[in-house]
PDB file of N, CA, C and O in Angstrom:
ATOM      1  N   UNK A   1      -5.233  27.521 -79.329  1.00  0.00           N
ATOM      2  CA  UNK A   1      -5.736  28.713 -78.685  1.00  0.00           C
ATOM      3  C   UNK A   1      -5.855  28.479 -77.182  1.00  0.00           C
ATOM      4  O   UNK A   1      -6.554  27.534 -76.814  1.00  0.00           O
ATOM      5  N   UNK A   2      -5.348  29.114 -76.431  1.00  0.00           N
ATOM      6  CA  UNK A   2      -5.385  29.233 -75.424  1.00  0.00           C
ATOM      7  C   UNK A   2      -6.497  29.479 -74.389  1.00  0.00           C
ATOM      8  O   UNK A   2      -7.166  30.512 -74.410  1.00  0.00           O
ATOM      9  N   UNK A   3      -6.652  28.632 -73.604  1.00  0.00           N
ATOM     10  CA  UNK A   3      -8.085  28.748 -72.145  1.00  0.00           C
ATOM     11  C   UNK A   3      -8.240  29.728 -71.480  1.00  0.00           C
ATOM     12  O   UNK A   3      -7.186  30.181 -71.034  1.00  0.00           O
ATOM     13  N   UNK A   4      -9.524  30.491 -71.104  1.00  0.00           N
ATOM     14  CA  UNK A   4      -9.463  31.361 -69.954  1.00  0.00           C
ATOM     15  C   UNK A   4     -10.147  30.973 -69.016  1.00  0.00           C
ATOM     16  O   UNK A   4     -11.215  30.364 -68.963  1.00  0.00           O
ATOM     17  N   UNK A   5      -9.075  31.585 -67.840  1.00  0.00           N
ATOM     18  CA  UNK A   5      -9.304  30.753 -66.192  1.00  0.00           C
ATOM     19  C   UNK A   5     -10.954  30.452 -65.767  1.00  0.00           C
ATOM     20  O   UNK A   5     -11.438  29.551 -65.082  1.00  0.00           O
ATOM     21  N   UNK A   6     -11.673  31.754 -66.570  1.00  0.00           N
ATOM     22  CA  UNK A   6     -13.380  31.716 -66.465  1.00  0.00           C
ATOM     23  C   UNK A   6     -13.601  30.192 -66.645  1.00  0.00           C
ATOM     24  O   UNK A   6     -14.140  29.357 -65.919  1.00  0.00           O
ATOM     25  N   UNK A   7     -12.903  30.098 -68.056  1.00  0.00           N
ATOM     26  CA  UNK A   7     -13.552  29.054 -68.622  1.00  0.00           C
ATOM     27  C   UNK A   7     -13.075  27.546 -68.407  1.00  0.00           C
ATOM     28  O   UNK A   7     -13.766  26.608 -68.806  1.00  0.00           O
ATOM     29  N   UNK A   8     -11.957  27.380 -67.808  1.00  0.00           N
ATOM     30  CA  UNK A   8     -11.831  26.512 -67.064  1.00  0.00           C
ATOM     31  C   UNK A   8     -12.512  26.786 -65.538  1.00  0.00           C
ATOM     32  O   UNK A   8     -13.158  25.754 -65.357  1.00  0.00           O
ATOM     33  N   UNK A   9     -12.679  27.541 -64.490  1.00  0.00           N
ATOM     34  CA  UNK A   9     -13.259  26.923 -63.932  1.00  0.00           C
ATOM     35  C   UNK A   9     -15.174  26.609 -64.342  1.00  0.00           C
ATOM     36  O   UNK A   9     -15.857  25.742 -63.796  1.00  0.00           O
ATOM     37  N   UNK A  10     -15.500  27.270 -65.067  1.00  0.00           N
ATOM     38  CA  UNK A  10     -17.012  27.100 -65.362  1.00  0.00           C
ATOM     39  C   UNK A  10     -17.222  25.451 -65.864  1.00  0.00           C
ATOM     40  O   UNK A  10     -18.204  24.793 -65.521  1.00  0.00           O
ATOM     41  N   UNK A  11     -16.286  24.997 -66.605  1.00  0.00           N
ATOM     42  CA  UNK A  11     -16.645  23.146 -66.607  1.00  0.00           C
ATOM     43  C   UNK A  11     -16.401  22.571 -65.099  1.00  0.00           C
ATOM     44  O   UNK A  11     -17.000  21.566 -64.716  1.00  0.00           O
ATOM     45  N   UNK A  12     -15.612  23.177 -64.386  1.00  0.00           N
ATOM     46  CA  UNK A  12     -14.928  22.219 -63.466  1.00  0.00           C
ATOM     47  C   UNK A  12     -16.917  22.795 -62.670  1.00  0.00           C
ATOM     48  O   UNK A  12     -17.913  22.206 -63.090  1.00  0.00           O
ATOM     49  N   UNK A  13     -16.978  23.354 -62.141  1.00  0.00           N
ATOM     50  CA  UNK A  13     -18.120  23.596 -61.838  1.00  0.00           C
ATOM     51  C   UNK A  13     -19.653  23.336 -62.509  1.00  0.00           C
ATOM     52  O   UNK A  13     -20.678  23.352 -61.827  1.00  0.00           O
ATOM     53  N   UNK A  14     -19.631  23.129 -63.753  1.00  0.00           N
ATOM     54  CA  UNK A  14     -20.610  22.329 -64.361  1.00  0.00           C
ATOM     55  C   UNK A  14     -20.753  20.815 -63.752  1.00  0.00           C
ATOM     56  O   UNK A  14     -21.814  20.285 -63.421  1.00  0.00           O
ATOM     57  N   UNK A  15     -19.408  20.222 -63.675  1.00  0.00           N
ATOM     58  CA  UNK A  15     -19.300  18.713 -63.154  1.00  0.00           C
ATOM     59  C   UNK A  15     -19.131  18.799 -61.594  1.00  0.00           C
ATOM     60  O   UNK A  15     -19.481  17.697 -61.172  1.00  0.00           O
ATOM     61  N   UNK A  16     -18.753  19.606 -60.536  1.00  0.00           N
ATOM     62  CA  UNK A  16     -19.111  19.292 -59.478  1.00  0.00           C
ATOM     63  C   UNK A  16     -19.869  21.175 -58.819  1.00  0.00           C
ATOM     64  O   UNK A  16     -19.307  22.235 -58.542  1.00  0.00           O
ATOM     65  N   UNK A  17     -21.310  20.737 -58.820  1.00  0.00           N
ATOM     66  CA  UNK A  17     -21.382  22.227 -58.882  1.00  0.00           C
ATOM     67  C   UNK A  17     -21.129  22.852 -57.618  1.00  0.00           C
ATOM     68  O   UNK A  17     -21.125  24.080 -57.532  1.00  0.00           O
ATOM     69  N   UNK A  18     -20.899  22.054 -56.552  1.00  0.00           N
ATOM     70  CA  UNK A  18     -20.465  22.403 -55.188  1.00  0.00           C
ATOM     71  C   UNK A  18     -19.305  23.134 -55.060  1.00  0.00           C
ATOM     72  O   UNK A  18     -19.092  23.697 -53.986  1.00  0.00           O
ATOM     73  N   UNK A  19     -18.376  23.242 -56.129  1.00  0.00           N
ATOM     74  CA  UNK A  19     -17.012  23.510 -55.758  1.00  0.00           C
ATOM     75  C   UNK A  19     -16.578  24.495 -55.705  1.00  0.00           C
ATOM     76  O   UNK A  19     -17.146  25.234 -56.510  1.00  0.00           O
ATOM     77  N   UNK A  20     -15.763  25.017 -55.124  1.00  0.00           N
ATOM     78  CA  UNK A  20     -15.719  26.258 -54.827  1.00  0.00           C
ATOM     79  C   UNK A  20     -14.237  25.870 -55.794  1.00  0.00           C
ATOM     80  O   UNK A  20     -13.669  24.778 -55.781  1.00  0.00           O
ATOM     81  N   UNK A  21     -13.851  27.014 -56.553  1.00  0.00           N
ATOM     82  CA  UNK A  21     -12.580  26.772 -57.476  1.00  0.00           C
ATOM     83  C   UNK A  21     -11.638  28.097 -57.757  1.00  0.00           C
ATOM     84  O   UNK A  21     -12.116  29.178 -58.101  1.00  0.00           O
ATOM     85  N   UNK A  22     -10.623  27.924 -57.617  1.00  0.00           N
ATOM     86  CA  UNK A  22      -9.616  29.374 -57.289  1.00  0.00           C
ATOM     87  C   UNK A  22      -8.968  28.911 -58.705  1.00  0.00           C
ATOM     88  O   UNK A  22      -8.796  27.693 -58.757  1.00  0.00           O
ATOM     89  N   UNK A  23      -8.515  29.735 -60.033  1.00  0.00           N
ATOM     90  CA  UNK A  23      -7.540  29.592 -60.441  1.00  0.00           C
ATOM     91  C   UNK A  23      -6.787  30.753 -60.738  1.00  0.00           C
ATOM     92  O   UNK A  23      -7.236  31.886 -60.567  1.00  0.00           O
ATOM     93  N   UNK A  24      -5.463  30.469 -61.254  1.00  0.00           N
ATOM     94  CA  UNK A  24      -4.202  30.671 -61.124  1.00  0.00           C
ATOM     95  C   UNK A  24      -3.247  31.266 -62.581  1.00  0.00           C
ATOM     96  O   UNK A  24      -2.293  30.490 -62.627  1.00  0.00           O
ATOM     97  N   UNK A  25      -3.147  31.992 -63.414  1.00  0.00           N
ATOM     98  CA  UNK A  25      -2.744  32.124 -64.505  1.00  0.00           C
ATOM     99  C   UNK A  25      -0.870  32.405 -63.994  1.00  0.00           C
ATOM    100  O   UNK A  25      -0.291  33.409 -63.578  1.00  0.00           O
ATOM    101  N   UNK A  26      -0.405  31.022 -64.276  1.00  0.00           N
ATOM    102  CA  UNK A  26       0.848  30.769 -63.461  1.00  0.00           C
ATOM    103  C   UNK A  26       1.820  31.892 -64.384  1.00  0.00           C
ATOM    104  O   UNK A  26       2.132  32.886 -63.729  1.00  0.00           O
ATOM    105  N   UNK A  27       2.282  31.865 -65.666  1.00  0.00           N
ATOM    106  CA  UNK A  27       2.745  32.772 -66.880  1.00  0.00           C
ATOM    107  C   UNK A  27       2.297  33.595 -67.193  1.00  0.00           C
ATOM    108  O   UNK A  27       3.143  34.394 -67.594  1.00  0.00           O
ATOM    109  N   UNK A  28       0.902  34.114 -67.304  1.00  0.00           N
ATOM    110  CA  UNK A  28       0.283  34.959 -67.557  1.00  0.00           C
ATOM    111  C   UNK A  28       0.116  34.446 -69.536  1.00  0.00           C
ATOM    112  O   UNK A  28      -0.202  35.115 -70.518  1.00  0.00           O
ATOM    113  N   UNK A  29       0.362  33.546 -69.432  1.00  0.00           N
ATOM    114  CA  UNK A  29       0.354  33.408 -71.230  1.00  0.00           C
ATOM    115  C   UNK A  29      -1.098  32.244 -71.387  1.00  0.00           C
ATOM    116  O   UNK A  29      -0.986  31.470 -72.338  1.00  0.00           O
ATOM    117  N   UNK A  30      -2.429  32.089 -70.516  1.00  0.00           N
ATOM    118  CA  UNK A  30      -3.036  31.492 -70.643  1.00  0.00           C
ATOM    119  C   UNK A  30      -3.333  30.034 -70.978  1.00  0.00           C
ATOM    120  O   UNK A  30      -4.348  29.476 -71.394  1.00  0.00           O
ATOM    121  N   UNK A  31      -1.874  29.514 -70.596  1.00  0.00           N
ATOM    122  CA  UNK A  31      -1.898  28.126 -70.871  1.00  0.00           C
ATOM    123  C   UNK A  31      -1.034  27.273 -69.623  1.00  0.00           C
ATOM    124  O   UNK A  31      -0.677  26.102 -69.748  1.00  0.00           O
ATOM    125  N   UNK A  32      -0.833  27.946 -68.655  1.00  0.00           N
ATOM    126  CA  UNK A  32      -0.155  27.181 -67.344  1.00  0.00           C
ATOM    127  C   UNK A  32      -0.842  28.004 -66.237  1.00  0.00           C
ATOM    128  O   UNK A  32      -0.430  29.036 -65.707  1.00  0.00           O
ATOM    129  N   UNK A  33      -2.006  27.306 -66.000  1.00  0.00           N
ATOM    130  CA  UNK A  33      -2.526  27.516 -64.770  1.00  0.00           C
ATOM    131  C   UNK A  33      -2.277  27.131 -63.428  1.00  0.00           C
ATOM    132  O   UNK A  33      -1.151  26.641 -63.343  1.00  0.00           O
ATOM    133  N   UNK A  34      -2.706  27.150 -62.659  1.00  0.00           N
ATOM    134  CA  UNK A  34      -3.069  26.570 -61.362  1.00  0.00           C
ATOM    135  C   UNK A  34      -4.623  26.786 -60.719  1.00  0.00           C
ATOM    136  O   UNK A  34      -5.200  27.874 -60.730  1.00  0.00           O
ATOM    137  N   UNK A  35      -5.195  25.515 -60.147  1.00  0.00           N
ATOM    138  CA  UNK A  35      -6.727  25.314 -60.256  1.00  0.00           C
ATOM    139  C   UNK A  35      -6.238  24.759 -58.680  1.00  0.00           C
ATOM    140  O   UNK A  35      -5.216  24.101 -58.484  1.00  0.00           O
ATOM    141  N   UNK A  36      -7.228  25.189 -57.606  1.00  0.00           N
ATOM    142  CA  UNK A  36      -7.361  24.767 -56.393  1.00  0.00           C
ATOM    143  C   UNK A  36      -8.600  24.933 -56.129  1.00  0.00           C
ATOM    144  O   UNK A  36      -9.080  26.063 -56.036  1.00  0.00           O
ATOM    145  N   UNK A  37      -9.635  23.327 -55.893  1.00  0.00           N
ATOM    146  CA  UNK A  37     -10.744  23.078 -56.180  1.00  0.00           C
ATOM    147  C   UNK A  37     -10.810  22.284 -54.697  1.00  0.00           C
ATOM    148  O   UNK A  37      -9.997  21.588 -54.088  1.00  0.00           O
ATOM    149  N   UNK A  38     -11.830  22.618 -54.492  1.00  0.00           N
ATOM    150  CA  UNK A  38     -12.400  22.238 -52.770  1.00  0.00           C
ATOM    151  C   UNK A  38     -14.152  21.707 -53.239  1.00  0.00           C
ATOM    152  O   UNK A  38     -14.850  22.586 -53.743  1.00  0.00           O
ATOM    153  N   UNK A  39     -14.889  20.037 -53.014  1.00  0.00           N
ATOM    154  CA  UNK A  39     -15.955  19.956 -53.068  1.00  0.00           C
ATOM    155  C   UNK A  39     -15.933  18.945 -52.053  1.00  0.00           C
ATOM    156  O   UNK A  39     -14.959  18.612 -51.377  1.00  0.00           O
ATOM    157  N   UNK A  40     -17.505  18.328 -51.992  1.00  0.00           N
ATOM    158  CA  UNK A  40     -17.684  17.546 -51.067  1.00  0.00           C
ATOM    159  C   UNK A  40     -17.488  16.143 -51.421  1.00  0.00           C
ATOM    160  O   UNK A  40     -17.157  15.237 -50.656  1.00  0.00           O
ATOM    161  N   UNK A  41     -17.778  16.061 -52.915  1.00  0.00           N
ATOM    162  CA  UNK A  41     -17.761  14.959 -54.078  1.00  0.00           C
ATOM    163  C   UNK A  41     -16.510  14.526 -53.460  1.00  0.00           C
ATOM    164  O   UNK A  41     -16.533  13.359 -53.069  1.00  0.00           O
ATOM    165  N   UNK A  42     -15.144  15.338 -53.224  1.00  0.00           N
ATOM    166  CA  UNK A  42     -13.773  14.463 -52.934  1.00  0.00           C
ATOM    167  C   UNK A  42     -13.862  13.357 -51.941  1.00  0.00           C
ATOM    168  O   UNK A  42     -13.111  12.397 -51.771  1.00  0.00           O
ATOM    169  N   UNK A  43     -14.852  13.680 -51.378  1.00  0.00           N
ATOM    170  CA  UNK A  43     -14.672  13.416 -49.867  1.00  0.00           C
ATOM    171  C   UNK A  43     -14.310  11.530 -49.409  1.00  0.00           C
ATOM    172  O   UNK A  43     -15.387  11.034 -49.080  1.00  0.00           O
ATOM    173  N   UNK A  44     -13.434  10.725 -49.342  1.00  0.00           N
ATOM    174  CA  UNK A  44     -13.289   9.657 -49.260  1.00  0.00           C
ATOM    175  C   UNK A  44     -12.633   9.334 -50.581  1.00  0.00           C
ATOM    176  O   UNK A  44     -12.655   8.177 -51.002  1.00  0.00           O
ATOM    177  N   UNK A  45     -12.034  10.337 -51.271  1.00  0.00           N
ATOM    178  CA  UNK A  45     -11.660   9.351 -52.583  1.00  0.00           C
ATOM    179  C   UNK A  45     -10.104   9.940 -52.436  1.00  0.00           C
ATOM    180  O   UNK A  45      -9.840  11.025 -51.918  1.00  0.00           O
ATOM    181  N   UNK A  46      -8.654   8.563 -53.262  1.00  0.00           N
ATOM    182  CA  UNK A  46      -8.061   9.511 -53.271  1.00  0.00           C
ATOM    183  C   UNK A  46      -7.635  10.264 -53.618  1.00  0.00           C
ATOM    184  O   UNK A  46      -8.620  10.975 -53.820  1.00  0.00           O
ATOM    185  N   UNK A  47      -6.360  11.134 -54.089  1.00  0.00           N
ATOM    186  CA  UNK A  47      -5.614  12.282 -54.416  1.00  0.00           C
ATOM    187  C   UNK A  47      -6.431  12.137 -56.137  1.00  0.00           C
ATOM    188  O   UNK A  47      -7.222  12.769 -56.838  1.00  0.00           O
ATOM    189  N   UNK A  48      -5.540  10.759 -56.183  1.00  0.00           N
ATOM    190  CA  UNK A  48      -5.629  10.472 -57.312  1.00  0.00           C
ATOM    191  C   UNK A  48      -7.328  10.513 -58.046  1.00  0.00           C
ATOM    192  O   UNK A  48      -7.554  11.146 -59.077  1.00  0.00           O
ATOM    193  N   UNK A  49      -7.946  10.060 -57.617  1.00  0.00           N
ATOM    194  CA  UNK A  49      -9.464   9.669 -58.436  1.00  0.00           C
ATOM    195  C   UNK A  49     -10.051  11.395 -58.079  1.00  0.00           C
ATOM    196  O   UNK A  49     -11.003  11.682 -58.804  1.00  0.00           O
ATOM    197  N   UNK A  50      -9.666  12.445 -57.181  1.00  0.00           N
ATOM    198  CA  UNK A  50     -10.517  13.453 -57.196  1.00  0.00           C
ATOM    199  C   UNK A  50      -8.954  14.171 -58.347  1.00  0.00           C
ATOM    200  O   UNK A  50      -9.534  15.144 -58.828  1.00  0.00           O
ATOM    201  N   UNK A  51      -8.266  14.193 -58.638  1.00  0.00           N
ATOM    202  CA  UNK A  51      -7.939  14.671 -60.017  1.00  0.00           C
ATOM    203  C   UNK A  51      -8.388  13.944 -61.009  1.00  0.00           C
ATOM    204  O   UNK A  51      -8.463  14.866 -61.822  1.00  0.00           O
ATOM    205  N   UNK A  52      -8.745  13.029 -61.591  1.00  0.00           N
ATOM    206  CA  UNK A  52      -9.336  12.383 -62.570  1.00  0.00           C
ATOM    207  C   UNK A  52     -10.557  12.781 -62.540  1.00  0.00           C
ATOM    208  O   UNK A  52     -11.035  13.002 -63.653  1.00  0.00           O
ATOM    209  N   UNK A  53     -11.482  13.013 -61.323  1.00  0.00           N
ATOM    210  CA  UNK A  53     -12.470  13.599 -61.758  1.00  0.00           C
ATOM    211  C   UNK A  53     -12.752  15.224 -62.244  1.00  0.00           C
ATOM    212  O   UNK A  53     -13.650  15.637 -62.978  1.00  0.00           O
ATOM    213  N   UNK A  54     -11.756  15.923 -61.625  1.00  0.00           N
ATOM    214  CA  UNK A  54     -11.347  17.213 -62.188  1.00  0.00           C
ATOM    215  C   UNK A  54     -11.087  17.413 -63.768  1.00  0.00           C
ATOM    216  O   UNK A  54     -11.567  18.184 -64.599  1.00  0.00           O
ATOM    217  N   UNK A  55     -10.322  16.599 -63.812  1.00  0.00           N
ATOM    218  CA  UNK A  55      -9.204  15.801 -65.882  1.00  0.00           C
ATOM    219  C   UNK A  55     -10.794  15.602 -66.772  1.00  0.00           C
ATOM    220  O   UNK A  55     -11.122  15.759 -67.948  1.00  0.00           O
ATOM    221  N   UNK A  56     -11.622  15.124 -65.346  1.00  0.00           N
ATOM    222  CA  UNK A  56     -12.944  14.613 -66.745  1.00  0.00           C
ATOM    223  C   UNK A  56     -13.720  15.545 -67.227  1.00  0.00           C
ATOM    224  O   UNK A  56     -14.173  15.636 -68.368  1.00  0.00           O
ATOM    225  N   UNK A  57     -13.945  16.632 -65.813  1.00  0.00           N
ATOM    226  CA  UNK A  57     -14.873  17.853 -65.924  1.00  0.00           C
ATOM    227  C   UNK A  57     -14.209  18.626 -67.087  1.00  0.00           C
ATOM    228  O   UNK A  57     -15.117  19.105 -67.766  1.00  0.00           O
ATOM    229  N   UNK A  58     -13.110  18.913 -67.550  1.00  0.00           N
ATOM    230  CA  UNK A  58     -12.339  19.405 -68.196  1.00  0.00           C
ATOM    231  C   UNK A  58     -12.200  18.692 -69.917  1.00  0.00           C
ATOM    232  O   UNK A  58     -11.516  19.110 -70.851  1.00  0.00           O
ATOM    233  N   UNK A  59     -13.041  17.604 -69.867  1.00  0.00           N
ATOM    234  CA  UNK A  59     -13.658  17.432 -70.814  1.00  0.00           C
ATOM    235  C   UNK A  59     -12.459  17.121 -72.469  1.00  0.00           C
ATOM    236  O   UNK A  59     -12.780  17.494 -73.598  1.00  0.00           O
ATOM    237  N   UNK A  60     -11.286  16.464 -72.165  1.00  0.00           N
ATOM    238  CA  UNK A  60     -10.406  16.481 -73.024  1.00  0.00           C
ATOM    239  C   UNK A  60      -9.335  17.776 -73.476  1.00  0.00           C
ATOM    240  O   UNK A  60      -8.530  17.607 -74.391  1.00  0.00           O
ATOM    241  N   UNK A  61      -9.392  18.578 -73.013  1.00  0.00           N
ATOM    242  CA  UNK A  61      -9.086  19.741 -72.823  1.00  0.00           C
ATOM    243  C   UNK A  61      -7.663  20.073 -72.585  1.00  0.00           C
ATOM    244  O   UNK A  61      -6.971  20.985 -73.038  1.00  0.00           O
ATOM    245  N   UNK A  62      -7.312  18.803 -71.502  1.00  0.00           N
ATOM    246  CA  UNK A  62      -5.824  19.183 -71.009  1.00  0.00           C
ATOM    247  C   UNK A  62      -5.359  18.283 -72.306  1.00  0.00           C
ATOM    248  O   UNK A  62      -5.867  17.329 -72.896  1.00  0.00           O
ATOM    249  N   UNK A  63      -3.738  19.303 -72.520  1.00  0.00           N
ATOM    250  CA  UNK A  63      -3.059  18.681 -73.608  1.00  0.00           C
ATOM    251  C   UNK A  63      -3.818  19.081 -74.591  1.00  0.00           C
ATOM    252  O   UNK A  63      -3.448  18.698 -75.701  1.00  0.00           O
ATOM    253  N   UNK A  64      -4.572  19.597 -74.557  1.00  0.00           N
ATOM    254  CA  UNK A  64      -5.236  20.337 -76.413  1.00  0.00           C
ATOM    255  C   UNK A  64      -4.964  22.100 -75.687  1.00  0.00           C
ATOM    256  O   UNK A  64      -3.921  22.625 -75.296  1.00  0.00           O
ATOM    257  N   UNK A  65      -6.350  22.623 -75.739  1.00  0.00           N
ATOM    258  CA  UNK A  65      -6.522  23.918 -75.207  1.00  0.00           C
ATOM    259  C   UNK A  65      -5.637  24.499 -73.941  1.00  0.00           C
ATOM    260  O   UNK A  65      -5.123  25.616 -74.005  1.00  0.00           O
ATOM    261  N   UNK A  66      -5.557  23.997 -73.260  1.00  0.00           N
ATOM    262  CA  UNK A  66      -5.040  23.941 -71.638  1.00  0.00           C
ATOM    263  C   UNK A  66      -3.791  22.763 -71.988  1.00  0.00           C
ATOM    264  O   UNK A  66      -3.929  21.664 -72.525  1.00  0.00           O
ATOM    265  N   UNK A  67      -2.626  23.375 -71.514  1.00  0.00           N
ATOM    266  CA  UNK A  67      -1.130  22.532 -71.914  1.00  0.00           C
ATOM    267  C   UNK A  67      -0.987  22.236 -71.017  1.00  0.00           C
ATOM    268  O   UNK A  67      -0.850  21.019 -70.890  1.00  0.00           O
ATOM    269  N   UNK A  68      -0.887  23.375 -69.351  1.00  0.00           N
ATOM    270  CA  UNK A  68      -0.335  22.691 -68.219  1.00  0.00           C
ATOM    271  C   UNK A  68      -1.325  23.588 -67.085  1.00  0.00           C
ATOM    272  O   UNK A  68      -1.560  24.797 -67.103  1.00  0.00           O
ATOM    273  N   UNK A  69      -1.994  22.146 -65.729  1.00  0.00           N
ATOM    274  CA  UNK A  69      -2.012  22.694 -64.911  1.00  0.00           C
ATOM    275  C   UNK A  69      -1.978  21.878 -63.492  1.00  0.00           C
ATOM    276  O   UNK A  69      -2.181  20.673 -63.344  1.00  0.00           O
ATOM    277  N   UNK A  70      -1.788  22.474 -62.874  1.00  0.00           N
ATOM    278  CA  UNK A  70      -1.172  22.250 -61.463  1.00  0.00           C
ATOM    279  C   UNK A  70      -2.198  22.432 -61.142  1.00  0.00           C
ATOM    280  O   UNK A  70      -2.956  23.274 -61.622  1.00  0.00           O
ATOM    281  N   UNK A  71      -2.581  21.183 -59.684  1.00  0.00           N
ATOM    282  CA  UNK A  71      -3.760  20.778 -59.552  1.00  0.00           C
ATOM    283  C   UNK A  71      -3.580  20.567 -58.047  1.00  0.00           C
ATOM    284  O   UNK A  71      -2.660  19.980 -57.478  1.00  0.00           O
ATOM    285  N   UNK A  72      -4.713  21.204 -57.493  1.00  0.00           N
ATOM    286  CA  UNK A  72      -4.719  20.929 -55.868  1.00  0.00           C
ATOM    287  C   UNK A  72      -6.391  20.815 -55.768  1.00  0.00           C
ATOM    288  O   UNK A  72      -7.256  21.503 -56.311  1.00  0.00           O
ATOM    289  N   UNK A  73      -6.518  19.489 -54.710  1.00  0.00           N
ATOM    290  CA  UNK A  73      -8.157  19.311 -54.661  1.00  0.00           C
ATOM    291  C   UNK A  73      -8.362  18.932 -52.736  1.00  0.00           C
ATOM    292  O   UNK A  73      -7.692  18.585 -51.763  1.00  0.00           O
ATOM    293  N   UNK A  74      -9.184  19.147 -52.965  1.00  0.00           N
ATOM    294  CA  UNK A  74      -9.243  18.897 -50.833  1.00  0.00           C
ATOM    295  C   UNK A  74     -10.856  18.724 -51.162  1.00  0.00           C
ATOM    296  O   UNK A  74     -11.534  19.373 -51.959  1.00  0.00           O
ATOM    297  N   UNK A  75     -11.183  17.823 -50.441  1.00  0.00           N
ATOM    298  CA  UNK A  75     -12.495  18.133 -49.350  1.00  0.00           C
ATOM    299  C   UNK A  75     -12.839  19.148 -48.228  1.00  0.00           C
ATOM    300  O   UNK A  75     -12.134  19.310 -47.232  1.00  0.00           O
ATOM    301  N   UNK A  76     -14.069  19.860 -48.503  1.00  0.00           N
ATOM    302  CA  UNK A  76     -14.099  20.547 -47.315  1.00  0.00           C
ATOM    303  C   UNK A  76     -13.977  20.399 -45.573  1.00  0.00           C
ATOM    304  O   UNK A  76     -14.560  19.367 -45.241  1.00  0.00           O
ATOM    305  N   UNK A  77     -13.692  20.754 -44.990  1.00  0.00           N
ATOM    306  CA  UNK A  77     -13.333  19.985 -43.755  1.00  0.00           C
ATOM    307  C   UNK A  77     -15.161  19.972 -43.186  1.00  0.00           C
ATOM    308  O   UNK A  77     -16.097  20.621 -43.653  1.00  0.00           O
ATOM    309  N   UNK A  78     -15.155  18.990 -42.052  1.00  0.00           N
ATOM    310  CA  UNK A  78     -16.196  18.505 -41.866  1.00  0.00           C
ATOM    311  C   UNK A  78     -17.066  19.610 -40.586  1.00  0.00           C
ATOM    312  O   UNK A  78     -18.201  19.331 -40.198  1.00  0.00           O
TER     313      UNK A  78
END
């Protein structure tokens, strides 16, 4: 069964509640999103470890519920 964008971003925001989070229903078939997530939490880490922390908020999710998403994360600028 397929994710809604609500409900992906409402975990990603449970785990960093700072974040401001845009997503993206890339197909419109609820399972290829796009998530562009901006917190402060990123801030010094890289590409890599602020998507893993995104992958975690998401709670096992990708590859079950959620098949594919395209992932953009930034720190807010200072």
């Amino acid at each position: 069964m397929p994710m809604a964008a609500e409900d992906i971003a409402q975990l990603i925001r449970e785990s960093l509640p700072d974040a401001e989070v845009q997503i993206e229903d890339l197909a419109g078939d609820g399972d290829h999103y796009a998530a562009t997530v901006v917190s402060a939490a990123f801030a010094g880490k890289s590409r890599v470890a602020q998507h893993q922390m995104v992958y975690a908020a998401l709670k096992g999710r990708m590859g079950g519920e959620l098949h594919a998403l395209k992932l953009t994360t930034l720190a807010p600028p200072r």
